[in-house]
Each structure stands twice: as structure tokens, then as C-alpha cells.
mmCIF file of the N, C-alpha and C atoms, coordinates in Angstrom:
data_MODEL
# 
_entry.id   MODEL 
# 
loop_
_atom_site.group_PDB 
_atom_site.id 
_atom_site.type_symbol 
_atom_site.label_atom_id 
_atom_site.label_alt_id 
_atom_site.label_comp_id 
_atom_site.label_asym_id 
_atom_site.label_entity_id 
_atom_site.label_seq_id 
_atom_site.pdbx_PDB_ins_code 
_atom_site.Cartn_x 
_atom_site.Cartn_y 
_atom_site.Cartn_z 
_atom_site.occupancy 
_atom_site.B_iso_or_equiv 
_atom_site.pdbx_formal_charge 
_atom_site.auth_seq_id 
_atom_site.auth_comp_id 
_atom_site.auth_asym_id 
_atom_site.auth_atom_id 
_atom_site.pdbx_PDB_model_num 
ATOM 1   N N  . UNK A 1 1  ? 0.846   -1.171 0.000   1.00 0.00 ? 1  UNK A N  1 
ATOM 2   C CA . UNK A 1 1  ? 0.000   0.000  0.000   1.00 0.00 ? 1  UNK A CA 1 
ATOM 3   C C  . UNK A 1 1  ? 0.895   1.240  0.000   1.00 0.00 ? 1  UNK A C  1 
ATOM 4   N N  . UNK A 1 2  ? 0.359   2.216  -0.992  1.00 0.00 ? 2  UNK A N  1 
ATOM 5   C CA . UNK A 1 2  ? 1.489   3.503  -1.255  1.00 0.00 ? 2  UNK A CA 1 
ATOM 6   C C  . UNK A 1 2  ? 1.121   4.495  0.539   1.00 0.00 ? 2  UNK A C  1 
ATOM 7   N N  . UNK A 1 3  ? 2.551   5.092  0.584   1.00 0.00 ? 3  UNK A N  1 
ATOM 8   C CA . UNK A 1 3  ? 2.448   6.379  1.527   1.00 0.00 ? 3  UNK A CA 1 
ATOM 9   C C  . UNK A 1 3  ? 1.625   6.955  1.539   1.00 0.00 ? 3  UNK A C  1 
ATOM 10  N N  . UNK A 1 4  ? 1.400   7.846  2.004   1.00 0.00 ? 4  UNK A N  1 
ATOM 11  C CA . UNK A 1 4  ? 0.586   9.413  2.198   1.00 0.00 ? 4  UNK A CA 1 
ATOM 12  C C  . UNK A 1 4  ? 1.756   10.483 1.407   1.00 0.00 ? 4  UNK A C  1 
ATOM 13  N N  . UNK A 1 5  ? 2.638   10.488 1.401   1.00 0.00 ? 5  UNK A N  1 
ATOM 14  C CA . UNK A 1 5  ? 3.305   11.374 0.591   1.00 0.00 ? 5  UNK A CA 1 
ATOM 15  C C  . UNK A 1 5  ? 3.284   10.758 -0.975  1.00 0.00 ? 5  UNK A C  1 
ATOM 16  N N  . UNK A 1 6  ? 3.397   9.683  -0.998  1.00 0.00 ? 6  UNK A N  1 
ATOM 17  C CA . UNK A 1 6  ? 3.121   8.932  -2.703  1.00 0.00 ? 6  UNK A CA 1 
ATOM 18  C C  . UNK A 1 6  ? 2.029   9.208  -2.831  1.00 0.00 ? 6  UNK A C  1 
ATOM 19  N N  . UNK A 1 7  ? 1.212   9.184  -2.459  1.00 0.00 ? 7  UNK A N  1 
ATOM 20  C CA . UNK A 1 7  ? -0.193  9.272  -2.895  1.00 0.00 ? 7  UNK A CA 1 
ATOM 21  C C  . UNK A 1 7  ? -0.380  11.281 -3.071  1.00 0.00 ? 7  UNK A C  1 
ATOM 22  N N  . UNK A 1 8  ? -0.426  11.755 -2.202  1.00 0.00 ? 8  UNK A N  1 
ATOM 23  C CA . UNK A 1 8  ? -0.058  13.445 -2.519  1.00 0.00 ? 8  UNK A CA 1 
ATOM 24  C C  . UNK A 1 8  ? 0.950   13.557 -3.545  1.00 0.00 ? 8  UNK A C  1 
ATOM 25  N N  . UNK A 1 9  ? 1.999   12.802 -3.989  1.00 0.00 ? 9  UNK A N  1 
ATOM 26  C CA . UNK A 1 9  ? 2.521   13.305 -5.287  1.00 0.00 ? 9  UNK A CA 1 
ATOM 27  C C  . UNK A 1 9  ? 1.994   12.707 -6.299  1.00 0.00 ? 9  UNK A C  1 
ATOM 28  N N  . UNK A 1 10 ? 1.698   11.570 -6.368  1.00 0.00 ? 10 UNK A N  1 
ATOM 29  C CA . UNK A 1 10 ? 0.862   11.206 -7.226  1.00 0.00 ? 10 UNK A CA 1 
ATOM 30  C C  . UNK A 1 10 ? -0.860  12.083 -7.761  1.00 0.00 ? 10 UNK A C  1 
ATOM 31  N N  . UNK A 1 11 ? -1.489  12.443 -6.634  1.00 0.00 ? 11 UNK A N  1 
ATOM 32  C CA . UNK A 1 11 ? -2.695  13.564 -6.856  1.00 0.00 ? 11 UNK A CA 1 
ATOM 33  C C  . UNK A 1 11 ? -2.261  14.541 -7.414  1.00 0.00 ? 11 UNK A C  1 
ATOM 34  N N  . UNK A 1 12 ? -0.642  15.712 -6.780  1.00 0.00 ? 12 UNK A N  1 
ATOM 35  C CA . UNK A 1 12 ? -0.554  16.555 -8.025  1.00 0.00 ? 12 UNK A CA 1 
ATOM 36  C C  . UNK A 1 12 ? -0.185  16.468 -8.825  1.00 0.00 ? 12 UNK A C  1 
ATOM 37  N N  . UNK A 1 13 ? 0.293   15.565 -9.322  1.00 0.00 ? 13 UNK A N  1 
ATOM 38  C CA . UNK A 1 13 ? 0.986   14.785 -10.889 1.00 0.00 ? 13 UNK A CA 1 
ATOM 39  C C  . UNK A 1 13 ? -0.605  14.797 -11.510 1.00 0.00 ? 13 UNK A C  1 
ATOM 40  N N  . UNK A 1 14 ? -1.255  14.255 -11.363 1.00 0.00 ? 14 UNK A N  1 
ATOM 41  C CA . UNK A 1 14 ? -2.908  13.896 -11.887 1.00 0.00 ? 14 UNK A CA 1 
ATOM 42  C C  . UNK A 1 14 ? -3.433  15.330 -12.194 1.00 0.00 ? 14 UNK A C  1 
ATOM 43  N N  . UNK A 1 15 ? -3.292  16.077 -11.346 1.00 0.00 ? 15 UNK A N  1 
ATOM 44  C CA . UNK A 1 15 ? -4.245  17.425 -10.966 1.00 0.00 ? 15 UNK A CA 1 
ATOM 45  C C  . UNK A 1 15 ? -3.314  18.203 -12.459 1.00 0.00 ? 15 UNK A C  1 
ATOM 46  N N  . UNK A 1 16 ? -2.413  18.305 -12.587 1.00 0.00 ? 16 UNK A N  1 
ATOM 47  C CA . UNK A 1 16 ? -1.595  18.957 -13.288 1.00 0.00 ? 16 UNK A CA 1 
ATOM 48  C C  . UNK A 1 16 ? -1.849  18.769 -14.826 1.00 0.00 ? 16 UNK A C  1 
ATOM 49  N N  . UNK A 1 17 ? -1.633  17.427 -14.847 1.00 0.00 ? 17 UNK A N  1 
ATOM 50  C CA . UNK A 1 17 ? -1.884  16.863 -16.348 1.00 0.00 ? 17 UNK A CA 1 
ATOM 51  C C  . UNK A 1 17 ? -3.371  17.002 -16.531 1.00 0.00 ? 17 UNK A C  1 
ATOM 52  N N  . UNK A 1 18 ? -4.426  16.287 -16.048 1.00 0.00 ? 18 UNK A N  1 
ATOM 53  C CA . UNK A 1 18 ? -5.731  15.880 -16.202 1.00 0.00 ? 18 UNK A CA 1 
ATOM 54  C C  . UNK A 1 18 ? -6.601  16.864 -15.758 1.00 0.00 ? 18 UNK A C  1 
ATOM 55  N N  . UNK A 1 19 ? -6.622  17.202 -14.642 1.00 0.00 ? 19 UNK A N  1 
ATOM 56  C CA . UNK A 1 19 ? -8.057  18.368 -14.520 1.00 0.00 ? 19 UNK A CA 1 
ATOM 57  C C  . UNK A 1 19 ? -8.571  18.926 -15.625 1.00 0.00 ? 19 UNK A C  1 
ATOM 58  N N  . UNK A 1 20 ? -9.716  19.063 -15.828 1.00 0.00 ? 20 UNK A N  1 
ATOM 59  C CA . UNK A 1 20 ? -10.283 19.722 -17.302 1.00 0.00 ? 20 UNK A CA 1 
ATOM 60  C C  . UNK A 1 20 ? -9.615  18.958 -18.355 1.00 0.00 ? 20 UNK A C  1 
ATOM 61  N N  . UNK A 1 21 ? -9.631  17.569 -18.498 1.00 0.00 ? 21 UNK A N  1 
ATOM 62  C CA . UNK A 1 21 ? -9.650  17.269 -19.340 1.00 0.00 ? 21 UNK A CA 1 
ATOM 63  C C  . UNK A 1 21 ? -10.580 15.807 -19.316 1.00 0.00 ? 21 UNK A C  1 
ATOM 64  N N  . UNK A 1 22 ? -10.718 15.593 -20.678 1.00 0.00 ? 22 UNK A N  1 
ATOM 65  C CA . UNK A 1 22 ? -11.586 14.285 -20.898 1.00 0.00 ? 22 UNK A CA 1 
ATOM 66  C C  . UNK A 1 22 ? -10.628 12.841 -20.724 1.00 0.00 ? 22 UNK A C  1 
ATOM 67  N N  . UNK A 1 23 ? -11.073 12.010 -20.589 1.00 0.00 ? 23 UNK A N  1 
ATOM 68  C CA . UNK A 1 23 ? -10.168 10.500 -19.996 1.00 0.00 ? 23 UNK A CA 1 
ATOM 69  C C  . UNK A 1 23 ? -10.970 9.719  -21.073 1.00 0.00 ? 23 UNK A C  1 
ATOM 70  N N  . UNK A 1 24 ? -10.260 9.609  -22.013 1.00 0.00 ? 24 UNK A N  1 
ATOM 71  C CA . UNK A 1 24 ? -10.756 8.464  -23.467 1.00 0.00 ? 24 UNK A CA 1 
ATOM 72  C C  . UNK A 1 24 ? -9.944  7.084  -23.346 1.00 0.00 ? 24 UNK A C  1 
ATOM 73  N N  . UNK A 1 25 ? -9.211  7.032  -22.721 1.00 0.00 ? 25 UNK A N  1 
ATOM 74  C CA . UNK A 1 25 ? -8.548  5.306  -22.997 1.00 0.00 ? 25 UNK A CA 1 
ATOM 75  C C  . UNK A 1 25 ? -8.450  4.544  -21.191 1.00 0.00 ? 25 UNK A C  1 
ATOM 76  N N  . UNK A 1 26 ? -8.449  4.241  -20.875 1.00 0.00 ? 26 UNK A N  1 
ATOM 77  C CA . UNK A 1 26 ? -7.886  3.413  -19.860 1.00 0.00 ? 26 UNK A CA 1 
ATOM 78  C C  . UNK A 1 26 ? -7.786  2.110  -19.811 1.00 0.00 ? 26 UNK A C  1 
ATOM 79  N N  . UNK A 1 27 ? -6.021  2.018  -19.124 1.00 0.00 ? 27 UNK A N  1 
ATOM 80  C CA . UNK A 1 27 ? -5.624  0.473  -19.500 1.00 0.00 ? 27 UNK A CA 1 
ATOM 81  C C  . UNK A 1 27 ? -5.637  0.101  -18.002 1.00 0.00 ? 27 UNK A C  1 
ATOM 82  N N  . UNK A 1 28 ? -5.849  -1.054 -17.750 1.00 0.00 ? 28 UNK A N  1 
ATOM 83  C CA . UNK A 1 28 ? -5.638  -1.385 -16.230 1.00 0.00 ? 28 UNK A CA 1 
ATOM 84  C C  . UNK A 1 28 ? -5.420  -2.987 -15.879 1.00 0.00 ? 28 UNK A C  1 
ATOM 85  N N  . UNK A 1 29 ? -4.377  -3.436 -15.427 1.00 0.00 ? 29 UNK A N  1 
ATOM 86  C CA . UNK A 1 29 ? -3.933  -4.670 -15.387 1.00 0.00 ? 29 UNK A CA 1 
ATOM 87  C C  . UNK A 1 29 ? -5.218  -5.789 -14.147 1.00 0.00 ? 29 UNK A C  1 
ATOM 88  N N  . UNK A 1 30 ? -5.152  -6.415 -14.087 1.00 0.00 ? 30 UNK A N  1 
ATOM 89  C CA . UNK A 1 30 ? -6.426  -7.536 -13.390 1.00 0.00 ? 30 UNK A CA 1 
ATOM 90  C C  . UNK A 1 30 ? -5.264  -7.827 -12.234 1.00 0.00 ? 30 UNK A C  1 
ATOM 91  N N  . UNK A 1 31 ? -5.361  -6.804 -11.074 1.00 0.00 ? 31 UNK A N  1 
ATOM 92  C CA . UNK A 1 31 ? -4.768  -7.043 -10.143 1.00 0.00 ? 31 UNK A CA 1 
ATOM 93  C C  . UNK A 1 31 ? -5.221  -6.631 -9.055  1.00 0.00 ? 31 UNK A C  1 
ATOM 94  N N  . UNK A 1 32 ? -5.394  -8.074 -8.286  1.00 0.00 ? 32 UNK A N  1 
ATOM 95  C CA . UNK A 1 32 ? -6.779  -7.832 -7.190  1.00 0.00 ? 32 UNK A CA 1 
ATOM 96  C C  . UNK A 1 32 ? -6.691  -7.121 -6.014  1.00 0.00 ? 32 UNK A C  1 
ATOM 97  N N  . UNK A 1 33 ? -5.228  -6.719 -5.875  1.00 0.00 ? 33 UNK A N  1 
ATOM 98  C CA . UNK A 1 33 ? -4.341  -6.143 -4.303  1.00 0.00 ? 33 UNK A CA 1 
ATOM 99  C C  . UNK A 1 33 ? -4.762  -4.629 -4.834  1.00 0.00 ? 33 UNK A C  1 
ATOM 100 N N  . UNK A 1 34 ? -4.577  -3.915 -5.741  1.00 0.00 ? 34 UNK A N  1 
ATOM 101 C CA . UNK A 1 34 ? -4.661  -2.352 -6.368  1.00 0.00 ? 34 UNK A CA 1 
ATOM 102 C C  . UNK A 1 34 ? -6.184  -2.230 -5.987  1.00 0.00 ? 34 UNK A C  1 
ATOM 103 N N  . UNK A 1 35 ? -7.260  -3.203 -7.035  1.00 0.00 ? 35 UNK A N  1 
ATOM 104 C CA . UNK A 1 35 ? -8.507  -3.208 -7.695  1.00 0.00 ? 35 UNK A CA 1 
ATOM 105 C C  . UNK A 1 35 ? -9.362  -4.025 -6.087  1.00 0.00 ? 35 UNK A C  1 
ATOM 106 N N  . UNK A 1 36 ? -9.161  -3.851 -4.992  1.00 0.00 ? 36 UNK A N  1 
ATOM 107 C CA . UNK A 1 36 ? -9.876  -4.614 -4.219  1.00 0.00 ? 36 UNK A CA 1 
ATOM 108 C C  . UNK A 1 36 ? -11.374 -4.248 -4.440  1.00 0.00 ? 36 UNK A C  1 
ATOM 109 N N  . UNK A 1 37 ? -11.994 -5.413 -4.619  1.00 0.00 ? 37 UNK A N  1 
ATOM 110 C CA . UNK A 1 37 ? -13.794 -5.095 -5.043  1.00 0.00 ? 37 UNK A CA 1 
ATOM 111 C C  . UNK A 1 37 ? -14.007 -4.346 -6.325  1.00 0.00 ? 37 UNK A C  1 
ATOM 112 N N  . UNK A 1 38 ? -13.325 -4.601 -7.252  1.00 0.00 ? 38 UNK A N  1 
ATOM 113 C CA . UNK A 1 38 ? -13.639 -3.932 -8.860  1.00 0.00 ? 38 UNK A CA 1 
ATOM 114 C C  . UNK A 1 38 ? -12.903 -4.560 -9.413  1.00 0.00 ? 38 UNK A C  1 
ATOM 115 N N  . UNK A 1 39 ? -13.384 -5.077 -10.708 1.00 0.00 ? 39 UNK A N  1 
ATOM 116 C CA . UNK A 1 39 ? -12.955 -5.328 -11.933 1.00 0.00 ? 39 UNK A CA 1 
ATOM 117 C C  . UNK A 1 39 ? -12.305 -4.675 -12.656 1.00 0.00 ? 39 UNK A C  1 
ATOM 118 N N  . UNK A 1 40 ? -11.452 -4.834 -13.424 1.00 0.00 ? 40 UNK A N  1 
ATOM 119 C CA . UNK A 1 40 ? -10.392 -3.713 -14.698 1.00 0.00 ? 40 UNK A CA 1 
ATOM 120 C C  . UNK A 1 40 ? -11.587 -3.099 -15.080 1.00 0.00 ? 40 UNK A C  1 
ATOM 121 N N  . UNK A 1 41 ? -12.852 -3.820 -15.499 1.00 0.00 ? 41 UNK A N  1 
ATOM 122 C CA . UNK A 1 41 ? -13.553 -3.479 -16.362 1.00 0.00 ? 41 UNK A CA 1 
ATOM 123 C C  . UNK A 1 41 ? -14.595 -2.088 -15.551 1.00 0.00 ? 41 UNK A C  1 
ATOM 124 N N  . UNK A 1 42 ? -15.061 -2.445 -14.391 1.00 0.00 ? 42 UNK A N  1 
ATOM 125 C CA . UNK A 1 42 ? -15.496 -1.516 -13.419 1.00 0.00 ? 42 UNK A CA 1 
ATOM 126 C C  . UNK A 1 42 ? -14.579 -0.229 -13.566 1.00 0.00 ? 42 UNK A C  1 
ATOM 127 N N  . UNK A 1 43 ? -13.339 -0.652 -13.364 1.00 0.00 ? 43 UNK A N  1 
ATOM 128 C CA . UNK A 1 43 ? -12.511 0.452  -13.098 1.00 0.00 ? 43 UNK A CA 1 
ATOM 129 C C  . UNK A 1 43 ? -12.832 1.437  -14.233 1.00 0.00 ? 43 UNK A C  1 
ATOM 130 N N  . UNK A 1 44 ? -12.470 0.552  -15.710 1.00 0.00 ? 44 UNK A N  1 
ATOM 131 C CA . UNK A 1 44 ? -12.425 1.625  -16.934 1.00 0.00 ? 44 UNK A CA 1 
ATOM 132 C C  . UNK A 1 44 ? -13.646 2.113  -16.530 1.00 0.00 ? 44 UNK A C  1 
ATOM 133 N N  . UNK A 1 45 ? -14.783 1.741  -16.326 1.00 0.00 ? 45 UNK A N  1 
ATOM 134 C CA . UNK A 1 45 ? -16.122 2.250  -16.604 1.00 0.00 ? 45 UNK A CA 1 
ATOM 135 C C  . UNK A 1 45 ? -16.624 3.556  -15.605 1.00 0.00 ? 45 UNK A C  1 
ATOM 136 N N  . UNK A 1 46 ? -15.627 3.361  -14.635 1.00 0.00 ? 46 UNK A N  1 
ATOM 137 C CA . UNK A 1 46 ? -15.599 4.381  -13.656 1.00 0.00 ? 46 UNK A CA 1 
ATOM 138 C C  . UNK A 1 46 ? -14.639 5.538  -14.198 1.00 0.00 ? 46 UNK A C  1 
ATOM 139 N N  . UNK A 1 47 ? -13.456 5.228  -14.633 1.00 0.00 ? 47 UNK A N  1 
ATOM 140 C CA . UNK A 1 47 ? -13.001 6.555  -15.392 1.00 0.00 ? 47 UNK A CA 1 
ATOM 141 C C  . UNK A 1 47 ? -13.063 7.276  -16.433 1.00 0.00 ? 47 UNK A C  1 
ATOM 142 N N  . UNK A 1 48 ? -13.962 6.139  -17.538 1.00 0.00 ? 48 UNK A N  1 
ATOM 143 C CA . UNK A 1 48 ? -13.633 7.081  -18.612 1.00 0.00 ? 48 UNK A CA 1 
ATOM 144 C C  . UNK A 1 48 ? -14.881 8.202  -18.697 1.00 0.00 ? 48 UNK A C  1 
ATOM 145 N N  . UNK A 1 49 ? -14.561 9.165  -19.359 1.00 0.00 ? 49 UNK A N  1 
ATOM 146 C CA . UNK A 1 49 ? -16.160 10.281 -19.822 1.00 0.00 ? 49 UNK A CA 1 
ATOM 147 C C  . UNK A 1 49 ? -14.970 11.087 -19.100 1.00 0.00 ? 49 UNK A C  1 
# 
């Protein structure tokens, strides 16, 4: 499980690139430790739009 500081650099890495923008592709590996209770497929369906 990532830090609290990985995870805050990771959010402004995200915030920087992505805010106001649209999310058209997502790839996501079938890994049940990351994805606990969701599917790759859940996941995409939760990010893209």
C-alpha cells in the first residue's frame, strides 16, 4: 500500500496533467491487491467520460 506522501505526489501529478480534461482510454492490469472489489472493467467504466 502507497504512503501518504506517494499518494499526494501522485494527486498533483494527476491534478496537473488531467483536470479539465476528458479520460478516453484506460488500460488497467487484473490485479486484485490495487482493484480490491472492482474489476479492470469496473474500473475503466468508472473513469472514462
Amino acid at each position: 500500500m502507497p504512503e501518504l506522501p506517494e499518494v499526494e505526489a501522485a494527486r498533483r501529478v494527476i491534478e496537473r496533467v488531467a483536470v479539465g480534461r476528458r479520460v478516453v482510454e484506460v488500460r488497467c492490469a487484473d490485479d486484485r491487491i490495487v482493484f480490491q472489489g472492482a474489476s479492470p472493467a469496473q474500473v475503466r467504466r468508472a473513469l472514462l467520460g
